[in-house]
C-alpha positions as CSV (number, residue, x, y, z in Angstrom):
1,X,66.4,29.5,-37.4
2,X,64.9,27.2,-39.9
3,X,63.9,25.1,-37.2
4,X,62.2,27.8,-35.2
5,X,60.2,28.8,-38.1
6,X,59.2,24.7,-38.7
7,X,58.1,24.5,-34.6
8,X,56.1,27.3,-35.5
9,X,54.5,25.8,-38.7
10,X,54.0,23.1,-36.9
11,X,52.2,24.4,-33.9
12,X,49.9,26.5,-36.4
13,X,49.0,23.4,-38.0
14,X,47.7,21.8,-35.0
15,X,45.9,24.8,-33.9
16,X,44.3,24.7,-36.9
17,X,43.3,21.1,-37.0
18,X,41.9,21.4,-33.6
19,X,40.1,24.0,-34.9
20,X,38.1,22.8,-37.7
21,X,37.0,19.6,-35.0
22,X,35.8,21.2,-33.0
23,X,34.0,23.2,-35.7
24,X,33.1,19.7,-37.2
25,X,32.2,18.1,-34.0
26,X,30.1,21.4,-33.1
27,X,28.2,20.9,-36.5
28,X,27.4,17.2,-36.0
29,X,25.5,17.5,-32.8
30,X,23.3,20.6,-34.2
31,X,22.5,17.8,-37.2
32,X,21.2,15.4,-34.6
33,X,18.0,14.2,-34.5
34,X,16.3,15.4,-30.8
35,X,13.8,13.6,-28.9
36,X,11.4,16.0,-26.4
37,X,10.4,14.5,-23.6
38,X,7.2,16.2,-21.0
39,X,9.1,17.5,-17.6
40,X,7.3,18.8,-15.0
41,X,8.5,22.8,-14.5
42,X,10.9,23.3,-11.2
43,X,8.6,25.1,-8.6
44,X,5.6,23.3,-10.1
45,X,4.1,20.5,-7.9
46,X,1.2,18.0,-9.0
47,X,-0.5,16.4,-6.0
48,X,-1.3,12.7,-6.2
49,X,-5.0,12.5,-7.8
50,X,-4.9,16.1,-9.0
51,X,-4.8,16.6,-13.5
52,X,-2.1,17.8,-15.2
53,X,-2.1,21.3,-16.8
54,X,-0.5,22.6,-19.8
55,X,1.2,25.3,-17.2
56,X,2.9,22.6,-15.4
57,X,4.9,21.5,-18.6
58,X,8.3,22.1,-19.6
59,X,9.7,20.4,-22.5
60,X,12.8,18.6,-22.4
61,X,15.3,17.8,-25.3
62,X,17.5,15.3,-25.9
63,X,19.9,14.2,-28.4
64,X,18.3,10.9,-30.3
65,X,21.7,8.7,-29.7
66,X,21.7,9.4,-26.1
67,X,17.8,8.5,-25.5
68,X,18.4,4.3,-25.2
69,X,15.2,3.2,-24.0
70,X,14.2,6.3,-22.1
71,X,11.4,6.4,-24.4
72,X,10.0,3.1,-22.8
73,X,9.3,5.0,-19.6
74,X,9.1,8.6,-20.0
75,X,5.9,10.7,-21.7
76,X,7.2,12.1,-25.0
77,X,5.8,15.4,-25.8
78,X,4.4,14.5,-29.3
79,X,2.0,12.9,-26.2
80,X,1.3,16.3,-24.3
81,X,-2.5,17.1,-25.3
82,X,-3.3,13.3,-24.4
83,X,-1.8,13.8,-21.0
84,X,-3.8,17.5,-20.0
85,X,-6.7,16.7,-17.7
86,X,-5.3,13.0,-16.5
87,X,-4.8,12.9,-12.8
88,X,-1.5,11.6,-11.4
89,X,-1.5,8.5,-9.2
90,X,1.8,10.0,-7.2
91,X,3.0,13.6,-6.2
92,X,4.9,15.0,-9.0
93,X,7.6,17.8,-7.3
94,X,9.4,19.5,-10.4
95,X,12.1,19.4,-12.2
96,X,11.1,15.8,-12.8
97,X,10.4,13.4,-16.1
98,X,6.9,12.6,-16.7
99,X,6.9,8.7,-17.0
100,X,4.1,6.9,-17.9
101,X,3.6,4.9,-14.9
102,X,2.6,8.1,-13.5
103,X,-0.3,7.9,-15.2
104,X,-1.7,4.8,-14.5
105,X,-5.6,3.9,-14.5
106,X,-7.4,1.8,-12.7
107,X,-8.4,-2.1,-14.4
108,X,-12.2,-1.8,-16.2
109,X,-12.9,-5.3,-14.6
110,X,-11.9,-8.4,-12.8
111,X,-10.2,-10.4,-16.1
112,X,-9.8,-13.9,-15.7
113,X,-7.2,-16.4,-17.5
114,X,-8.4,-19.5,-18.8
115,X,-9.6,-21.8,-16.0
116,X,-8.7,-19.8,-13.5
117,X,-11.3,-19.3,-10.5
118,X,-11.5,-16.4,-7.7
119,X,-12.1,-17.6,-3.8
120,X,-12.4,-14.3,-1.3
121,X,-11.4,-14.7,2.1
122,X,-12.1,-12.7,4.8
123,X,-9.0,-11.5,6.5
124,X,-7.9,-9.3,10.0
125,X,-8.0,-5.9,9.4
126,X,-6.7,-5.1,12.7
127,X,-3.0,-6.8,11.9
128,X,-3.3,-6.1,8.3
129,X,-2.6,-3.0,5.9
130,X,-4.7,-3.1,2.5
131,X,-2.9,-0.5,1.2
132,X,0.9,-2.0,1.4
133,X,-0.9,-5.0,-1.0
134,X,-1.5,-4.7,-4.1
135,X,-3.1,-7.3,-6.9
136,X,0.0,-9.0,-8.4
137,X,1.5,-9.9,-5.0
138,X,1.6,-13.3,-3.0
139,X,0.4,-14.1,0.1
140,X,0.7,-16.5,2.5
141,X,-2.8,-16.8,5.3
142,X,-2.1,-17.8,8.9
143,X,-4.8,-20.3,9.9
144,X,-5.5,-22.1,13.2
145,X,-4.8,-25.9,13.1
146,X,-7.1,-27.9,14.3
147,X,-7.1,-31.5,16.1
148,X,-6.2,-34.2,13.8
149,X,-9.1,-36.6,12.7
150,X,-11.0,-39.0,15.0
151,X,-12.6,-42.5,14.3
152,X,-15.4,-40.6,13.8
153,X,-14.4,-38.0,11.8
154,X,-12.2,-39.5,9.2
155,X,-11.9,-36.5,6.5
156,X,-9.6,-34.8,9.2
157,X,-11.0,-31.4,7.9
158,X,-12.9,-30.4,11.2
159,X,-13.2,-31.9,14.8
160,X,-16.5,-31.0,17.0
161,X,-17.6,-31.3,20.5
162,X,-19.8,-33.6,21.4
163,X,-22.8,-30.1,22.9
164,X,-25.3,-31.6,20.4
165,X,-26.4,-29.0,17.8
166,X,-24.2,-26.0,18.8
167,X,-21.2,-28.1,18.4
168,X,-17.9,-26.0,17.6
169,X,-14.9,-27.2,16.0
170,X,-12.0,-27.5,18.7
171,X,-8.6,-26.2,17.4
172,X,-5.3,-26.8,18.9
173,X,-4.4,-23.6,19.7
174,X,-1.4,-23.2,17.2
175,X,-1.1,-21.5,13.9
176,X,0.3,-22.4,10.6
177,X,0.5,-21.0,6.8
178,X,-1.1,-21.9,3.9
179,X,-0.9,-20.5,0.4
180,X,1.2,-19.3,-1.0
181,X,-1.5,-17.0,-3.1
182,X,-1.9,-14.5,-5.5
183,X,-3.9,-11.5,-4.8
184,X,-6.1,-10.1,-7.5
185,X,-8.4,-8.0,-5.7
186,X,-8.8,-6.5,-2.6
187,X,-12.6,-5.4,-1.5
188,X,-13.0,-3.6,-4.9
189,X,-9.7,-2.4,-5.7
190,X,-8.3,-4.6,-8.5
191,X,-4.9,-2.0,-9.0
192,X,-2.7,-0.4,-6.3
193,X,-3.7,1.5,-3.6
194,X,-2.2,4.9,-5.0
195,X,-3.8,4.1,-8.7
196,X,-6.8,4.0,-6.8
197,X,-6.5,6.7,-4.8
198,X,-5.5,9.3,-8.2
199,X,-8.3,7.7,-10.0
200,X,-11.0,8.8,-7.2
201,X,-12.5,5.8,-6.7
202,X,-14.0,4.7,-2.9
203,X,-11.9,1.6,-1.5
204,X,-14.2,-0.7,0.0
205,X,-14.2,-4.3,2.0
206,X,-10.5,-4.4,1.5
207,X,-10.4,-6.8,4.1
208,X,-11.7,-9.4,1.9
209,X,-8.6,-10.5,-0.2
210,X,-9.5,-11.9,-4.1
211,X,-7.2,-14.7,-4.5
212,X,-6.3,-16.5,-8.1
213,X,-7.1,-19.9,-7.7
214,X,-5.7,-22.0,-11.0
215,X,-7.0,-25.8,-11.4
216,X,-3.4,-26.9,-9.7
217,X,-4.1,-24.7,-6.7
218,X,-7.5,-25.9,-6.5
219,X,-7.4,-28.4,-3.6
220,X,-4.8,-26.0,-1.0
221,X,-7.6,-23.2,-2.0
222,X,-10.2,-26.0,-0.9
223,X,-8.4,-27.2,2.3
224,X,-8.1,-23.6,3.3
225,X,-12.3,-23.2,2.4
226,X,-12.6,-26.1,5.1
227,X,-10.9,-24.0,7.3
228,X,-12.8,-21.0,7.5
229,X,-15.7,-23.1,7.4
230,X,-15.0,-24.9,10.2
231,X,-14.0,-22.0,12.0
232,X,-17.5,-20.4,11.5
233,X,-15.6,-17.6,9.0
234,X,-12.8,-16.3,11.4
235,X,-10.9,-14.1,9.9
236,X,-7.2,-14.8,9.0
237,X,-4.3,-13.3,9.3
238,X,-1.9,-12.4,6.1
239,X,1.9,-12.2,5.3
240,X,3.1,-10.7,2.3
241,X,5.8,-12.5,0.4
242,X,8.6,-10.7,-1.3
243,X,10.9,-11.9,-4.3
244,X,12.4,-16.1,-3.5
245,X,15.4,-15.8,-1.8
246,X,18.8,-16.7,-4.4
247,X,20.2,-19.5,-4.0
248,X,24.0,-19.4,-3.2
């Protein structure tokens, strides 16, 4: 009997004890710091280039110890009345997070580092895409190659014919790459194409590709000048480079 009554006790006890943690544990997350973060309402969509509204807002809370570095990335709602009336720069379909790269704006100007120089060149807009390029990425420009230097043209940097005063340069009929280059501008867009877009700004000449030249690219930058030169401007074809390949 006694030990009947002392599985009992026993079993109470524990009852008990779970009991007053979960009552503890219940406690501790209502004294929690929370972090509100700017969601946009389900149902609610914001077109690219359209401004945000109060009424597409839904505030969303989280516990402080579970945040890590959300808060890099998403708009916290302390933020909300310097977000109204900013366009989006990508269609917002809720329930979503309101990060901040949603909100990108366009660059003021054309900034350059120290030393560095910007050469346009005119490329093919019939085999190119502007918009899949942005400033930021590397490219590499398909050029013709022309005949290698004569005795009496001993640079190398452009062959002509001998038709007096219309004479053309004569190529060899092949292609190769030169570069590889970083875009900073295309036309007049100096950000990406959907930054561009939001922002309402007209894209024009984007078939005349900004590229960085730095004092250690400046001689490849200057063979490739030589190039369009001698080729009376023709414009170039472009590759876009993605990240180096890992080595095994």
């Amino acid at each position: 009997m006694k030990g009947v009554q002392g599985i009992i006790v026993a079993i109470g006890l524990g009852a008990v004890g779970a009991l007053l943690n979960w009552a503890y544990l219940a406690g501790r997350s209502n004294q929690d710091a929370m972090v509100s973060f700017i969601g946009i309402k389900e149902g609610q969509t914001v077109n690219r280039g359209e401004t945000l509204r109060d009424e597409h807002f839904v505030e969303l809370t989280i516990p402080e110890r579970w945040v890590g570095n959300l808060r890099d990335f998403a708009v916290l709602s302390a933020a909300k009345e310097t977000v109204i009336g900013r366009p989006v720069c990508r269609t917002l379909g809720g329930p979503c997070l309101l990060l901040g790269d949603d909100l990108k704006t366009p660059p003021d100007g054309l900034k350059l580092a120290e030393g560095e120089e910007i050469m346009w060149i005119p490329v093919e807009s019939r085999a190119f895409v502007p918009a899949l390029v942005s400033p930021g990425d590397e490219v590499m420009f398909l050029v013709p190659r022309l005949t290698p230097a004569s005795p009496g043209n001993p640079s190398g940097s452009t062959v002509t014919t001998k038709a007096g005063d219309d004479a053309s340069p004569v190529e060899s009929g092949t292609t190769r790459e030169m570069g590889p280059f970083q875009v900073r501008a295309l036309g007049n867009r100096l950000g990406s194409a959907q930054v561009w877009a939001a922002a309402k700004i007209p894209q024009t000449q984007e078939n005349v590709i900004g590229i960085s030249v730095k004092p250690r690219e400046k001689k490849k930058a200057m063979a490739l000048w030589d190039i369009l030169q001698a080729t009376n401007f023709r414009q170039l074809g472009v590759e876009k480079l993605g990240p180096p390949l890992k080595k095994p």
